[in-house]
VEXDREN-2710 file (C-alpha; in Angstrom, 1 decimal):
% VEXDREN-2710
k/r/px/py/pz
1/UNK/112.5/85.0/4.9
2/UNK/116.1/86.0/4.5
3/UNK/115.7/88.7/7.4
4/UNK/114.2/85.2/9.8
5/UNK/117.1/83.7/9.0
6/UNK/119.9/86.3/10.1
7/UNK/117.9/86.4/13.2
8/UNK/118.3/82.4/13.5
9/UNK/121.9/82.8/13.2
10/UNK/122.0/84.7/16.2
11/UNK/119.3/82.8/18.2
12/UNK/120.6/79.3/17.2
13/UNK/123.8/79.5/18.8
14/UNK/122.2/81.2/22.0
15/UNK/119.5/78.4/22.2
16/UNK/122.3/75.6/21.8
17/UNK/124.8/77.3/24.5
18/UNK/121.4/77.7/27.3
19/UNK/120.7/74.2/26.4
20/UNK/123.9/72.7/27.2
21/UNK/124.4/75.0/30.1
22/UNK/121.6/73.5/31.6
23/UNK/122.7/69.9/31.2
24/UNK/125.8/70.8/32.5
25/UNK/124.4/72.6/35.4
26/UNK/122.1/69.7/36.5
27/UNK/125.1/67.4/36.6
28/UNK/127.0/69.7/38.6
29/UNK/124.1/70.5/41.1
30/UNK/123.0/66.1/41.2
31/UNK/120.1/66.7/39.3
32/UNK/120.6/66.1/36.1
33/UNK/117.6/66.8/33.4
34/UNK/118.6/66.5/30.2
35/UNK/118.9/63.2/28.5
36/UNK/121.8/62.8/25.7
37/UNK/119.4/61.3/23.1
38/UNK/116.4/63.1/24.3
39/UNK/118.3/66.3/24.4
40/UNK/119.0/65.5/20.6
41/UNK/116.4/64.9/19.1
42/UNK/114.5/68.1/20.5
43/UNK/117.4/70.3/19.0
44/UNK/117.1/68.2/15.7
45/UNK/112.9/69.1/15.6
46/UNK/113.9/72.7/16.6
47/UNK/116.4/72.3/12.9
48/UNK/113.2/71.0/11.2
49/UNK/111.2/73.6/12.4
50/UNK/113.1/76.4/11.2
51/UNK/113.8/75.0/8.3
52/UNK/110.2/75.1/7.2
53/UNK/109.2/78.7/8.9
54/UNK/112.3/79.9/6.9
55/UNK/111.5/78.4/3.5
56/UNK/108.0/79.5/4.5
57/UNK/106.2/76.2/3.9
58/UNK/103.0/77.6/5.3
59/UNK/100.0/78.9/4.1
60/UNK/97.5/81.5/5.8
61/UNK/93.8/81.4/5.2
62/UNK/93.6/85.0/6.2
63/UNK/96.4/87.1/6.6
64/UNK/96.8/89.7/8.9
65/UNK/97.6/92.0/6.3
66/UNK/94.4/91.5/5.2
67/UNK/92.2/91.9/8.4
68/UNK/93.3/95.2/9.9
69/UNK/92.8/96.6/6.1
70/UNK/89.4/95.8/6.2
71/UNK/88.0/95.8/10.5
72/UNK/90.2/98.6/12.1
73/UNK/88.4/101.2/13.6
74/UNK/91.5/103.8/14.8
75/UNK/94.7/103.6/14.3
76/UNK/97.1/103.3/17.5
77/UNK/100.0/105.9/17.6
78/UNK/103.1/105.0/16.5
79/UNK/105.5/104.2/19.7
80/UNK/105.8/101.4/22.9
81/UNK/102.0/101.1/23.0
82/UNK/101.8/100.1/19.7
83/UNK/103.9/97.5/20.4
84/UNK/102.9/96.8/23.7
85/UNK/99.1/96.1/22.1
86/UNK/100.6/94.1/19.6
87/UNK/102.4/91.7/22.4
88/UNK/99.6/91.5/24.4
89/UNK/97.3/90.7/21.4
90/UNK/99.6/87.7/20.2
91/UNK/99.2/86.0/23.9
92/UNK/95.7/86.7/23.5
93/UNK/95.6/84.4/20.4
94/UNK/98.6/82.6/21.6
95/UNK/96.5/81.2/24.5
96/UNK/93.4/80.2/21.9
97/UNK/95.5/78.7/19.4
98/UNK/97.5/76.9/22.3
99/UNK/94.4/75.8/23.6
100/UNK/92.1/74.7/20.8
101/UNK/95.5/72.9/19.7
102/UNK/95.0/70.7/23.0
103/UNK/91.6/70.4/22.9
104/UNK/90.9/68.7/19.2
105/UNK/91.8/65.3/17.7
106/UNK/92.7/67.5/14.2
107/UNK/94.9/70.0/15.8
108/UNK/96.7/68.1/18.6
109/UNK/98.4/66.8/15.7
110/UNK/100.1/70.4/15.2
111/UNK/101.1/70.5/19.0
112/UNK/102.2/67.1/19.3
113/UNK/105.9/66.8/19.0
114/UNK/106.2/69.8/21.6
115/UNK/105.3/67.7/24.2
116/UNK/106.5/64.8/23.3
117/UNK/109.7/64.8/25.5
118/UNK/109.2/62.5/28.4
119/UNK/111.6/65.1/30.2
120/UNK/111.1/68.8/31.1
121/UNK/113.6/70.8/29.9
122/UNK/114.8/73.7/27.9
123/UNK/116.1/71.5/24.8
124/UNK/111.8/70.2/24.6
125/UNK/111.3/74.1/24.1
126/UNK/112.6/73.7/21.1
127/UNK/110.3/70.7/20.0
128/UNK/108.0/73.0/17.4
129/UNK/105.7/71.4/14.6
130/UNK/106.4/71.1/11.2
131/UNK/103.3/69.8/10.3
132/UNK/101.5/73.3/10.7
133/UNK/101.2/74.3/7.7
134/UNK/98.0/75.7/7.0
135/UNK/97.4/78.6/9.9
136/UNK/93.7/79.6/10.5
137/UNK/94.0/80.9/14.0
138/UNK/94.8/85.2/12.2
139/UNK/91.5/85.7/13.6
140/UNK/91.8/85.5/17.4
141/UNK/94.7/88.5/16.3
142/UNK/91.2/90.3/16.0
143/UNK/91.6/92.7/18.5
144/UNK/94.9/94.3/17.3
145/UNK/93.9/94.7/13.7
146/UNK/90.3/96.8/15.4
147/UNK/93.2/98.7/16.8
148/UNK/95.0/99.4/13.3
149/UNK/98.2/97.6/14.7
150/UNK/100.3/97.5/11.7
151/UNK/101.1/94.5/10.2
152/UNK/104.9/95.3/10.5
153/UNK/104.7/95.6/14.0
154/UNK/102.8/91.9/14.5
155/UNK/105.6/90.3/11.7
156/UNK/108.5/92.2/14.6
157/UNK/106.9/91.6/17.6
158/UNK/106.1/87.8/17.0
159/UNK/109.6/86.1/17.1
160/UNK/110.3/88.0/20.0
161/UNK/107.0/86.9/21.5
162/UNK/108.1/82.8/20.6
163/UNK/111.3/83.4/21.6
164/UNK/110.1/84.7/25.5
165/UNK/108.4/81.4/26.0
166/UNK/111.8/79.9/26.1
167/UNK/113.1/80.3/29.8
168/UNK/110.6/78.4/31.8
169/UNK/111.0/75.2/29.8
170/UNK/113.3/74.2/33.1
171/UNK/113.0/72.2/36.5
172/UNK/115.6/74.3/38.0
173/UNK/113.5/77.0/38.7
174/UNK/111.1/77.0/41.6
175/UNK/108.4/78.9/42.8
176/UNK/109.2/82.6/42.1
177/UNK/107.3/84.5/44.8
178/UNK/104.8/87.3/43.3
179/UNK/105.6/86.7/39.4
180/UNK/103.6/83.6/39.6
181/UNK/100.8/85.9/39.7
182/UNK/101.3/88.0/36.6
183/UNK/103.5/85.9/34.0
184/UNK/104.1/82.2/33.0
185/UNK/106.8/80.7/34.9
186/UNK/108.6/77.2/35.4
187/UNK/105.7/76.4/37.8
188/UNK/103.3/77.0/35.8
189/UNK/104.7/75.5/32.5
190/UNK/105.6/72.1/34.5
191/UNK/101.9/71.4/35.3
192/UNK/101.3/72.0/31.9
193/UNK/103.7/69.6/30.3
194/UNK/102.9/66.9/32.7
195/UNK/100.4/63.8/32.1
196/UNK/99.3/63.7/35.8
197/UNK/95.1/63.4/35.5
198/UNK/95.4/66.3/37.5
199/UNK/97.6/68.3/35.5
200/UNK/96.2/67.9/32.1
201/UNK/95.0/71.0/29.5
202/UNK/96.1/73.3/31.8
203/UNK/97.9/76.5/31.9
204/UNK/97.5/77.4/28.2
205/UNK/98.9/80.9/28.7
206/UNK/102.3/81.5/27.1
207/UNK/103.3/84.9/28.6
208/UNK/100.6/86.1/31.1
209/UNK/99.3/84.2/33.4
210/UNK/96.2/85.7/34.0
211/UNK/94.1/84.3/30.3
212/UNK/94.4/81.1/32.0
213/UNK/93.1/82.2/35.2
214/UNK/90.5/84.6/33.5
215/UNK/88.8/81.7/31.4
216/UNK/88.8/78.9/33.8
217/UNK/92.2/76.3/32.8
218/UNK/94.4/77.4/35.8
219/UNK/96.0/74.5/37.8
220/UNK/98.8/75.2/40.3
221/UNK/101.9/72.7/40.7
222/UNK/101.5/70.8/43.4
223/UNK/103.9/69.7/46.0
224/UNK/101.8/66.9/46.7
225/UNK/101.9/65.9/43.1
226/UNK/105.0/65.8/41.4
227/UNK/104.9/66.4/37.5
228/UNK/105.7/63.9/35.4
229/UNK/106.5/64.6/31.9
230/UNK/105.1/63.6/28.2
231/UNK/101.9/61.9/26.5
232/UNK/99.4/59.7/27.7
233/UNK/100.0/58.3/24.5
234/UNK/104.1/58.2/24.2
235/UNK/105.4/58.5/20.8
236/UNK/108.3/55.6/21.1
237/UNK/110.8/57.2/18.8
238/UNK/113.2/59.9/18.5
239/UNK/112.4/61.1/14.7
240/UNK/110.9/64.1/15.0
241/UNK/109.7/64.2/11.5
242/UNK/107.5/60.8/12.8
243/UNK/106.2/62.1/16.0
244/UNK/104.6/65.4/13.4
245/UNK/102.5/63.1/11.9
246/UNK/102.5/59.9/13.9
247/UNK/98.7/61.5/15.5
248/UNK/97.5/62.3/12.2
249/UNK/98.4/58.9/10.9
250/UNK/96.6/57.2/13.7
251/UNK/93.1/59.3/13.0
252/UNK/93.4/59.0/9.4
253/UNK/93.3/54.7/10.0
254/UNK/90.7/55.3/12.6
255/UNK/88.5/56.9/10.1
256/UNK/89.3/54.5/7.5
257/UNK/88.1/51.6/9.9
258/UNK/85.2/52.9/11.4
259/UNK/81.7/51.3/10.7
260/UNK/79.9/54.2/11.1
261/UNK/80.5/56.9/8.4
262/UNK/79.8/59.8/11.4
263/UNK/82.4/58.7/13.0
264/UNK/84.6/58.9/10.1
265/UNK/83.6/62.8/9.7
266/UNK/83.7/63.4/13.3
267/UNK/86.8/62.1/14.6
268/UNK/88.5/65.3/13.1
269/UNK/87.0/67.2/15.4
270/UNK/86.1/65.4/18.7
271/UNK/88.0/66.2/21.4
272/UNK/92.2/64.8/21.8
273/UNK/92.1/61.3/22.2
274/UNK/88.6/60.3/21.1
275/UNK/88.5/57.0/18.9
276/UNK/85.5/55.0/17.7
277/UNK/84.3/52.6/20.1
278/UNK/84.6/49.7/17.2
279/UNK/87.8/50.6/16.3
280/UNK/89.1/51.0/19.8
281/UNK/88.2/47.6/20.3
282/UNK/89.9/46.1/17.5
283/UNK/92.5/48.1/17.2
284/UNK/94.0/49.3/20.8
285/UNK/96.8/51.7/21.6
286/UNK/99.1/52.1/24.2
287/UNK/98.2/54.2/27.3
288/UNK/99.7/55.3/30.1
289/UNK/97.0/55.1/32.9
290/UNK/99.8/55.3/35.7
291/UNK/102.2/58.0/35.4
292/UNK/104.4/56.8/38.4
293/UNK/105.1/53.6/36.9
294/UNK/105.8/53.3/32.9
295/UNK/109.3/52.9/31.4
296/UNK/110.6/56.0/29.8
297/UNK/111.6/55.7/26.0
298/UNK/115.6/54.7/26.2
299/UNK/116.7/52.0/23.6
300/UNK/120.0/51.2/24.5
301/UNK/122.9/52.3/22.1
302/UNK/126.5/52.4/22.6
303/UNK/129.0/55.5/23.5
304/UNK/129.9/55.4/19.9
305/UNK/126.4/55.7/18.9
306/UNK/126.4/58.7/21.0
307/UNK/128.7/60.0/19.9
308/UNK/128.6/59.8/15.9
309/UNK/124.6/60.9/17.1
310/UNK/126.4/64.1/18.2
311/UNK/129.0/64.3/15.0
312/UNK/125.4/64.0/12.4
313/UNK/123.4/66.9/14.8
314/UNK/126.7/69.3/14.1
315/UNK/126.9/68.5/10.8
316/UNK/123.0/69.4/10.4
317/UNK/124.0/72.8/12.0
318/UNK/126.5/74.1/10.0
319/UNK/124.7/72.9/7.3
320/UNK/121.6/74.9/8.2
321/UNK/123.8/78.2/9.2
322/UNK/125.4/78.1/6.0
323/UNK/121.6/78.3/4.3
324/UNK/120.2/80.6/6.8
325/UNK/123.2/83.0/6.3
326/UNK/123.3/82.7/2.1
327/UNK/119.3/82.4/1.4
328/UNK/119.6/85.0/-0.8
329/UNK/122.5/84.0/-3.1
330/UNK/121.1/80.2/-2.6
331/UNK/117.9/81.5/-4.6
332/UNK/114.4/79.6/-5.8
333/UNK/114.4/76.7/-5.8
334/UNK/117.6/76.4/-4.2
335/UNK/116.6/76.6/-1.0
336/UNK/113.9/74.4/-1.3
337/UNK/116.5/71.7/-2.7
338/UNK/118.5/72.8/0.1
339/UNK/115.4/72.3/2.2
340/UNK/115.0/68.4/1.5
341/UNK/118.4/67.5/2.2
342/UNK/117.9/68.9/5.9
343/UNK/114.6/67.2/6.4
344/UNK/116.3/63.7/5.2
345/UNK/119.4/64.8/6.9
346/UNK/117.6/64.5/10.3
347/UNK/115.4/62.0/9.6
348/UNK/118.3/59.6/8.7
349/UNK/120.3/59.9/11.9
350/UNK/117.6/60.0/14.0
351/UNK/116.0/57.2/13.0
352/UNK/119.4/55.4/13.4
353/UNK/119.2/56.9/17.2
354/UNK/116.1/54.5/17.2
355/UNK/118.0/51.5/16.5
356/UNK/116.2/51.1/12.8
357/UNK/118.6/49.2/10.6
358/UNK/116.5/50.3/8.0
359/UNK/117.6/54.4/8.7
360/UNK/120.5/52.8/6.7
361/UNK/118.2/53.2/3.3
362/UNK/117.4/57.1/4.3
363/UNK/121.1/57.5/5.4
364/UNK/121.9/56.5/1.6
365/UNK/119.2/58.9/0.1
366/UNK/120.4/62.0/2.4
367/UNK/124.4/60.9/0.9
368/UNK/123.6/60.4/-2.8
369/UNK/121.3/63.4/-3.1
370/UNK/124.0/65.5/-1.5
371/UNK/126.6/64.3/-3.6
372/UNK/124.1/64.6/-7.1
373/UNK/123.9/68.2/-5.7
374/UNK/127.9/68.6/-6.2
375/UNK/127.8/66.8/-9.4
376/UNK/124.8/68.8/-10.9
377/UNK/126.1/72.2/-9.5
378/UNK/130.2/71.7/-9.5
379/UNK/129.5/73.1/-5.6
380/UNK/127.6/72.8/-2.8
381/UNK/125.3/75.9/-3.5
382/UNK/128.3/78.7/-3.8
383/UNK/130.8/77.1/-0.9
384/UNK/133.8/77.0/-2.8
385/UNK/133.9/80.8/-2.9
386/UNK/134.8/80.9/0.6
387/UNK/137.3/77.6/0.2
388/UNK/137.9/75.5/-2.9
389/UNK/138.3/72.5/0.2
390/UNK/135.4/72.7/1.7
391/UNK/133.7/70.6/-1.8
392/UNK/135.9/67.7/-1.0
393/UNK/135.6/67.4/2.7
394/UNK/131.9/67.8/2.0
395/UNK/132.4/64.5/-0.4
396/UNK/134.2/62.7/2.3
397/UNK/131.5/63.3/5.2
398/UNK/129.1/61.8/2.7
399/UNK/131.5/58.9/1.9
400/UNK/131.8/58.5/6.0
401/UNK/128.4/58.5/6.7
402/UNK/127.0/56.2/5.0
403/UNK/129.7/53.9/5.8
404/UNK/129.6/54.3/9.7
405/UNK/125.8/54.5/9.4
406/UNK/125.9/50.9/7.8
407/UNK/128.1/49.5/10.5
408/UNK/125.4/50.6/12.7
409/UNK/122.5/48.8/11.2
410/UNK/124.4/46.1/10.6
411/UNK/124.6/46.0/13.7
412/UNK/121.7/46.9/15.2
413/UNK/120.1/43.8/12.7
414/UNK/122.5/41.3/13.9
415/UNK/121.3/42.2/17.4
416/UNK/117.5/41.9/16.8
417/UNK/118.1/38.7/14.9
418/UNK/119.9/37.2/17.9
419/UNK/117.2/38.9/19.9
420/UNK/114.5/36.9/17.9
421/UNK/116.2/33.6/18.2
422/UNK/116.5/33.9/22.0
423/UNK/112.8/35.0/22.5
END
């Protein structure tokens, strides 16, 4: 846990700097990919994310650990092909868990808010799940722990693993001669994030290529058939925390509905996008059955919205870095405490970035459980050792936020009033 998040201090700021590089370089070059508010909320789900892998708020059903104890046959030699086995092992079970995620109504739900972005870029790369939390997918690590791949070596090996699938989240790349025969690249990763009939549950693989190829899910971008990015059933919102669990809410009132009680076992496990016929009926939902013609989620906000959007996602940030870099003196339960005021944090301002006057009542829980925090501790979680200012200023961003936050939705409700009246 605290080892993670030294590593995230590192990573974080490397993400954030490739990110905005690539925004700035499509504007330079006219072909800009990166969307402001699209742009942030990806990098607020990547916060999420992070925040839950590094309070680890997940649980295992077998662990690793436990496996190569009980099937490994040898024992690999300590060195590169140790680790090399281990690598290749992970994109063995990347590509299953990657696949089966696609492929059933339960699990898409895990998967969900990574492709969620209706634009391809490397800020979506950073849309992960939160809503993970029980992991069953040790298994396909099978044919490591046969091997006697140490556990140690998987928990090392891993990150580096996730964090190589971050490069070819990018439309600036094309075609890249004879590596599009041995590893994943922007070509390959486009088709994949792209709702074109043609296009969709392919390329699974997430470093090589070649699982993909080897157990039939290949599909080659197409200059014929330009990609065109997101879900067939668009998530209409920039909350990240939402879009985690928007699929599981619609399945749990599709089983609640249904007549017949097999469909309200078997939904869980029917394949992505299944619903009851009766319940389909009754209750539609929006699909996109053209992908060249739908309108792109973009509520309309104001420069200032923009910008105070931009002012909350720092301020989330340094928050974070503060508990990724003092997890250790923050303690248990500190850091789950901690924990909650990220997850409302984002959930506030990003919900305002939907034009919800009613992110005004989250914006108000985030403030006064941040400033109960001061009161209760007399800091914010050991601060004031490094200045005896920074518990004031923290005071005043609370004081400002909810105050510029209810300007907002005030608003924002004025508007959809007038908008009422009008229609």
């Amino acid at each position: 846990m605290e080892t993670y998040g030294k590593i995230l201090l590192i990573a974080m700021p490397a993400f954030l700097l490739l990110v905005l590089f690539e925004k700035w370089y499509g504007w330079r070059k006219g072909f800009d990919t990166v969307r402001n508010m699209d742009m942030i909320s990806s990098l607020s789900s990547g916060i999420t994310n992070v925040t839950k892998d590094v309070l680890g708020l997940s649980i295992a059903i077998i662990s690793y650990g436990w496996l190569v104890d009980r099937v490994a046959l040898v024992t690999v030699p300590d060195g590169w092909l140790t680790y090399a086995i281990a690598f290749l092992a992970l994109d063995f079970s990347g590509y299953w868990t990657h696949r089966i995620a696609h492929e059933y109504n339960f699990f898409w739900n895990n998967h969900i808010i990574h492709h969620s972005s209706e634009e391809f870029n490397l800020a979506c790369a950073l849309r992960q799940s939160i809503s993970s939390i029980v992991k069953i997918f040790i298994i396909f690590l099978l044919p490591a722990a046969v091997l006697g791949v140490p556990d140690k070596v998987i928990a090392v090996v891993a990150p580096l693993h996730l964090f190589a699938q971050f490069w070819y989240h990018t439309r600036h790349i094309n075609k890249m001669g004879f590596l599009e025969h041995i590893i994943v690249t922007p070509s390959h990763h486009r088709v994949h994030h792209a709702l074109n009939p043609e296009y969709l549950d392919k390329n699974y693989s997430q470093i090589f290529i070649f699982w993909d190829k080897l157990f039939g899910t290949f599909q080659e971008e197409r200059e014929d058939i330009p990609p065109v990015y997101g879900i067939t059933r668009p998530v209409r919102t920039w909350n990240p925390i939402k879009i985690n669990f928007q699929h599981m809410w619609l399945l749990t009132k599709d089983a609640w509905r249904a007549a017949d009680w097999r469909d309200k076992f078997r939904i869980w496990l029917m394949p992505t996008g299944w619903r009851p016929a009766d319940v389909a009926e009754k209750f539609p939902v929006y699909k996109i059955d053209d992908p060249y013609h739908f309108e792109k989620y973009d509520p309309k906000v104001s420069v200032a919205m923009h910008v105070w959007s931009w002012i909350q996602l720092s301020m989330c940030l340094l928050f974070i870095s503060y508990l990724f870099g003092n997890i250790a003196q923050i303690g248990s339960p500190g850091i789950f405490v901690y924990g909650l005021f990220v997850f409302l944090q984002v959930y506030a301002f990003t919900d305002l970035m939907d034009r919800n006057p009613g992110a005004l009542v989250w914006e108000g829980m985030k403030n006064l459980f941040g400033i109960s925090i001061i009161i209760q501790q007399g800091d914010w979680f050991g601060v004031s050792q490094y200045s005896p200012l920074v518990k004031p200023m923290l005071i005043g961003y609370f004081i400002l936020s909810i105050v510029v936050t209810a300007w907002f939705a005030y608003a924002y409700l004025r508007e959809n009033r007038q908008l009422s009246v009008t229609v």
